[in-house]
C-alpha positions as a LaTeX table, in Angstrom:
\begin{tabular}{lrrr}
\hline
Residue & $x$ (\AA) & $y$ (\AA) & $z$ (\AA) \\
\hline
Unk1 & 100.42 & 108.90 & 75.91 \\
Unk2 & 100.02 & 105.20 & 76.11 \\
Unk3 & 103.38 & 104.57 & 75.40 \\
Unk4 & 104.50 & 106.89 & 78.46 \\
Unk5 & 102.27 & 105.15 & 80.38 \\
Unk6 & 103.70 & 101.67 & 80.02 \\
Unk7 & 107.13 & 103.01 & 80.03 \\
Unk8 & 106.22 & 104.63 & 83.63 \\
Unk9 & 104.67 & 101.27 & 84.87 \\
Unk10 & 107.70 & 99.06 & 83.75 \\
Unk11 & 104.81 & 96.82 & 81.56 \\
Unk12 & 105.91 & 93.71 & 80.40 \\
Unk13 & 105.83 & 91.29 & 77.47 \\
Unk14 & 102.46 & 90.93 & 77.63 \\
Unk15 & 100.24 & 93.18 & 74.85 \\
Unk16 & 98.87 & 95.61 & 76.55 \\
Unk17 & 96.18 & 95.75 & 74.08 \\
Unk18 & 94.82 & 92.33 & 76.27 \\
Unk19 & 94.24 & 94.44 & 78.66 \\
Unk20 & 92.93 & 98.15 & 77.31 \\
Unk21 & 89.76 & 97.49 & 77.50 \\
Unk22 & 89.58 & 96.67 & 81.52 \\
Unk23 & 92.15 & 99.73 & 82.14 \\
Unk24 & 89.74 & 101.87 & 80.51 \\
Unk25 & 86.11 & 100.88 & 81.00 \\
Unk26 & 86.29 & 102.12 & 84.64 \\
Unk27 & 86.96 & 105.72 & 83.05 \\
Unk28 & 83.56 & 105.52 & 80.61 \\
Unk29 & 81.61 & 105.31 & 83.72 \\
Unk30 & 83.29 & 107.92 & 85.78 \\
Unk31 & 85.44 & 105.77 & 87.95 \\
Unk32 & 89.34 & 104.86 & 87.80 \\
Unk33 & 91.36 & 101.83 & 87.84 \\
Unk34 & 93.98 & 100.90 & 90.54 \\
Unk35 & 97.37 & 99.12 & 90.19 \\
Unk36 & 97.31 & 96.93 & 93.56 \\
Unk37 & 99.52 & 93.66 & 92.65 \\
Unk38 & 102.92 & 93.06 & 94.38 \\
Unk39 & 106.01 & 94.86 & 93.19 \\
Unk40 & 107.37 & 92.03 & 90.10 \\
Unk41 & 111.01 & 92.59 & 91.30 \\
Unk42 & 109.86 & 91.35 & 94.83 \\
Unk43 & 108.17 & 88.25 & 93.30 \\
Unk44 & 110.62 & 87.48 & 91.24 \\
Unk45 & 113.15 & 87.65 & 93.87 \\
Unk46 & 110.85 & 85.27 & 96.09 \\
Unk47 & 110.75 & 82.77 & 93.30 \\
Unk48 & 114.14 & 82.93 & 92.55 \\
Unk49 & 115.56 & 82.75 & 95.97 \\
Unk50 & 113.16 & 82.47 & 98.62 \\
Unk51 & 112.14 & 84.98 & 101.37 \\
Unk52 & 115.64 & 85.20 & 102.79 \\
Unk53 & 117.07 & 86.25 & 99.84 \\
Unk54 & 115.13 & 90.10 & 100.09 \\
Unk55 & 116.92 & 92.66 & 100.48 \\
Unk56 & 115.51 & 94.97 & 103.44 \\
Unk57 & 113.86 & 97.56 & 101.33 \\
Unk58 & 112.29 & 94.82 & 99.47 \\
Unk59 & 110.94 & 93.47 & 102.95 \\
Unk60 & 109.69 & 97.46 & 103.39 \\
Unk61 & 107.00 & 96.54 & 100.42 \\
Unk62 & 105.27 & 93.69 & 101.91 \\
Unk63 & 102.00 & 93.91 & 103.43 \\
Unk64 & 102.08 & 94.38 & 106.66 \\
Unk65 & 101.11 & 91.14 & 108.58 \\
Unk66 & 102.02 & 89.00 & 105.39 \\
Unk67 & 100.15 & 85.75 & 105.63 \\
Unk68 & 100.35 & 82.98 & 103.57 \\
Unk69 & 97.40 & 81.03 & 101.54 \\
Unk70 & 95.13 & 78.45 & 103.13 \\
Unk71 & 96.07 & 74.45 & 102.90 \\
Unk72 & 93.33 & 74.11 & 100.54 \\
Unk73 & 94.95 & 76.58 & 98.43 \\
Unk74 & 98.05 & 75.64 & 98.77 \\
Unk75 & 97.17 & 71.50 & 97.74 \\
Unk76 & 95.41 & 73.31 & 94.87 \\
Unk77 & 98.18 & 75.18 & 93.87 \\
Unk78 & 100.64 & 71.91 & 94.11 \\
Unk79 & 98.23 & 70.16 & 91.98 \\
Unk80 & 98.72 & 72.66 & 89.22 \\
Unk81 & 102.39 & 73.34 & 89.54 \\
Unk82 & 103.01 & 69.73 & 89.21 \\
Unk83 & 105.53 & 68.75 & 86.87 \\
Unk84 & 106.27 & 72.30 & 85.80 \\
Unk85 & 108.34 & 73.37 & 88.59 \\
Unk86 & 111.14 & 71.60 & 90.58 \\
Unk87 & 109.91 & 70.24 & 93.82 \\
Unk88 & 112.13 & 72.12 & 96.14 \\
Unk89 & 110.84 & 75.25 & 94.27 \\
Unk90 & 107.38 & 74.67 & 94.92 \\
Unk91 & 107.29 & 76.66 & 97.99 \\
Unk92 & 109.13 & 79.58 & 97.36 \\
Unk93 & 106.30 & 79.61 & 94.51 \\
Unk94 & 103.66 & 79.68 & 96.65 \\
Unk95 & 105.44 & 82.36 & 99.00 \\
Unk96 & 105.10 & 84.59 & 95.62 \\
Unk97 & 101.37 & 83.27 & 94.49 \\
Unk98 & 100.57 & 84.40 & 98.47 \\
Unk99 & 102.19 & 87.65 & 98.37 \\
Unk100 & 100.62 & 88.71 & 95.23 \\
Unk101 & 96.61 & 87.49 & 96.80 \\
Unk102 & 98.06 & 89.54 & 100.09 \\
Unk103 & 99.09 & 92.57 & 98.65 \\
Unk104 & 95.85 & 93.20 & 96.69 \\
Unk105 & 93.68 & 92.29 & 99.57 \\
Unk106 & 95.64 & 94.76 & 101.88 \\
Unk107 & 95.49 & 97.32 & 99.45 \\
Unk108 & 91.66 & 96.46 & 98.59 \\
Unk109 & 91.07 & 97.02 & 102.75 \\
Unk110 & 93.37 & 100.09 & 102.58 \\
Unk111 & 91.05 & 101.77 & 99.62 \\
Unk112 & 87.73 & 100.48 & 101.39 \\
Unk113 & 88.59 & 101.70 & 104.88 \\
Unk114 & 88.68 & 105.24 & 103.12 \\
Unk115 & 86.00 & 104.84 & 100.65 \\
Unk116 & 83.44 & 102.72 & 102.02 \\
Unk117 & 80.88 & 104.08 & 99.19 \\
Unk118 & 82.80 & 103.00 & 96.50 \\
Unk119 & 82.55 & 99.37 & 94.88 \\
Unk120 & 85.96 & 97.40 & 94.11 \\
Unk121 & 86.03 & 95.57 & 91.03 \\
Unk122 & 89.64 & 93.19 & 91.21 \\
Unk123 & 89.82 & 91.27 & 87.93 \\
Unk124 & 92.67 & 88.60 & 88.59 \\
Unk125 & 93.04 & 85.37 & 87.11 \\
Unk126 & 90.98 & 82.78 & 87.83 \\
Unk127 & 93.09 & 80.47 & 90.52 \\
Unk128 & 93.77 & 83.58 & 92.33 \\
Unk129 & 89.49 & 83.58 & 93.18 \\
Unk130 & 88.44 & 80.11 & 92.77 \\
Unk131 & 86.95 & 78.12 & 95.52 \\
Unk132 & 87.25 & 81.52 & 97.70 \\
Unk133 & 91.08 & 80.48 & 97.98 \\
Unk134 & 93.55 & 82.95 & 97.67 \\
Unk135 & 92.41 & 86.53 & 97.10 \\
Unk136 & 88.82 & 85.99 & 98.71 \\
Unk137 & 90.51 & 84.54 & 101.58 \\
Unk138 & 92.74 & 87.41 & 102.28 \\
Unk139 & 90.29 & 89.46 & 101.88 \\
Unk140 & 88.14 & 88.01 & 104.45 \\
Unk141 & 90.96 & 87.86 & 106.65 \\
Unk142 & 91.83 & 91.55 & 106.08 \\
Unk143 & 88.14 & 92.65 & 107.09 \\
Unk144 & 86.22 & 92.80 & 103.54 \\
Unk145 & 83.15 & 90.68 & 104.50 \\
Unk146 & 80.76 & 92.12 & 101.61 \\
Unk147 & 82.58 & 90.17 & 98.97 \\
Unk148 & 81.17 & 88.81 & 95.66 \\
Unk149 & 83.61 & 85.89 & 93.81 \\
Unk150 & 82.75 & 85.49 & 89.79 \\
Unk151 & 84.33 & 82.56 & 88.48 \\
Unk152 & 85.37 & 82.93 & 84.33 \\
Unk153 & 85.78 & 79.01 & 82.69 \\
Unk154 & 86.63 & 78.31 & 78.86 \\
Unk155 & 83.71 & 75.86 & 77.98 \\
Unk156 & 84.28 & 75.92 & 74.27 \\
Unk157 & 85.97 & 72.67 & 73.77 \\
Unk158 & 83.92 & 70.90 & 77.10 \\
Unk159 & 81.85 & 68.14 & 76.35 \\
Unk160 & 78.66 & 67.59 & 78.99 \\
Unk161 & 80.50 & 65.89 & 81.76 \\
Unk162 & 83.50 & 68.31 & 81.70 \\
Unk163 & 80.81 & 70.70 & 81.75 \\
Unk164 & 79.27 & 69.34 & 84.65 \\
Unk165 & 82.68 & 69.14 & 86.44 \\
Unk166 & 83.88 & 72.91 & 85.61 \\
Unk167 & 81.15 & 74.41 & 87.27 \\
Unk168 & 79.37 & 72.07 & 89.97 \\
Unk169 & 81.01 & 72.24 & 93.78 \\
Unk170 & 84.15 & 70.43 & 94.00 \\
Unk171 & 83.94 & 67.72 & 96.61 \\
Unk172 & 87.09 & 68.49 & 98.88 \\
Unk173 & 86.88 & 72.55 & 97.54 \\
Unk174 & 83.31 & 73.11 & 97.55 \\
Unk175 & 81.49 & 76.21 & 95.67 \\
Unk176 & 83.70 & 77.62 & 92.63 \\
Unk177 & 82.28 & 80.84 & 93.44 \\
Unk178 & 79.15 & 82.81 & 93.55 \\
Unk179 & 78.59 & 82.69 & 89.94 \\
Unk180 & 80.42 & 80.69 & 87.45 \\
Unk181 & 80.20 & 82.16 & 83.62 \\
Unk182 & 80.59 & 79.88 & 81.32 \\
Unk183 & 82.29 & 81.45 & 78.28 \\
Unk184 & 82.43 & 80.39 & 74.56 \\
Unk185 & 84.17 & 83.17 & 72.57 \\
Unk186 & 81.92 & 84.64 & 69.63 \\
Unk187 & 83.48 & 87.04 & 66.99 \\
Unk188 & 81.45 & 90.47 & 66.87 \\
Unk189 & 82.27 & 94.03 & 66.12 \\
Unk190 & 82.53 & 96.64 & 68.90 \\
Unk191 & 79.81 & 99.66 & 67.90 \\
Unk192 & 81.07 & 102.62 & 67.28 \\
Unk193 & 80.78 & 105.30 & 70.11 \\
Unk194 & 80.09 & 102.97 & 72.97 \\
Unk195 & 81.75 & 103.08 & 76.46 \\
Unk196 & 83.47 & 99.43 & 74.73 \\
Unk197 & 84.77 & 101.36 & 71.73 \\
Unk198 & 86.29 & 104.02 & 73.90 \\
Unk199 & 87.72 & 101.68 & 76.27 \\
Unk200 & 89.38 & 99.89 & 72.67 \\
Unk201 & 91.00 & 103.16 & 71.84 \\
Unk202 & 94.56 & 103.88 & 73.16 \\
Unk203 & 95.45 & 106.55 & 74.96 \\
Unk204 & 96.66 & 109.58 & 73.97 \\
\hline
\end{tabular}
């Protein structure tokens, strides 16, 4: 059942009903979804108390080779923290934010290496793909070379220039990504026996 399923995963406060629809989509067109994201204990543990604080089985589930993000990411990621996290903090932050882009690109390279037919879908937040910072960039670095970055923005309150700004190339980050979609939310109905109506339904 679904609710075994969470249980089994440790899910956390987070509806899971934001997220049924992506879990399940994969399995109306014969594929399968993938956990790859960090172990949250280790994370946590990171942002709480920095890399020394791990205890040696939680150094065991780091990828192997464990590489930080790029200076570009990293300014990026300083810019956004700003304010909501104390400054000494910061970097133990980013340690986490890295380890999470580095885990899913090793275990992205892992699943390739083995199944180089298959195509990888990795739906992340945004700031994890923007700019090719983070998870494109560890993925690059980790051998995936036939990568395509979609970049999701919320246009609906955007006037023109903030418009302009969302989606045209930053001028010390460059390209957002190979597409940008633009999104304004509409309200519609999901049709009845579509593969988006069975990815809606929980699982049994």
């Amino acid at each position: 059942t679904e609710e075994a399923f969470l249980e089994e995963i440790n899910w956390g406060s987070i509806p899971f009903s934001n997220y049924r629809y992506q879990a399940r989509f994969p399995l109306a067109h014969d594929g399968f979804t993938l956990a790859i994201n960090a172990p949250k204990e280790v994370t946590r543990q990171i942002s709480s108390g920095g890399m020394d604080s791990l205890t040696e089985d939680q150094r065991d589930l780091l990828p192997p080779n464990f590489t930080l993000g790029n200076d570009l990411y990293r300014e990026r990621f300083e810019e956004a923290m700003g304010g909501h996290v104390p400054a000494e903090k910061v970097n133990d932050y980013f340690i986490s934010q890295s380890l999470w882009d580095d885990t899913m690109a090793w275990r992205v390279s892992q699943f390739m290496a083995e199944n180089p037919e298959h195509v990888f879908v990795v739906i992340v937040g945004d700031f994890h793909a923007s700019y090719f910072g983070g998870l494109p960039d560890r993925m690059t670095a980790r051998g995936i070379n036939d990568l395509l970055v979609i970049s999701q923005v919320d246009a609906r309150s955007a006037d023109e220039k903030e418009f302009d700004e969302l989606v045209a190339p930053h001028s010390e980050y460059g390209v957002r990504a190979d597409f940008v979609w633009a999104v304004e939310p509409e309200s519609r109905d999901i049709s009845a026996n579509t593969p988006a109506q069975q990815a809606d339904t929980p699982l049994n």
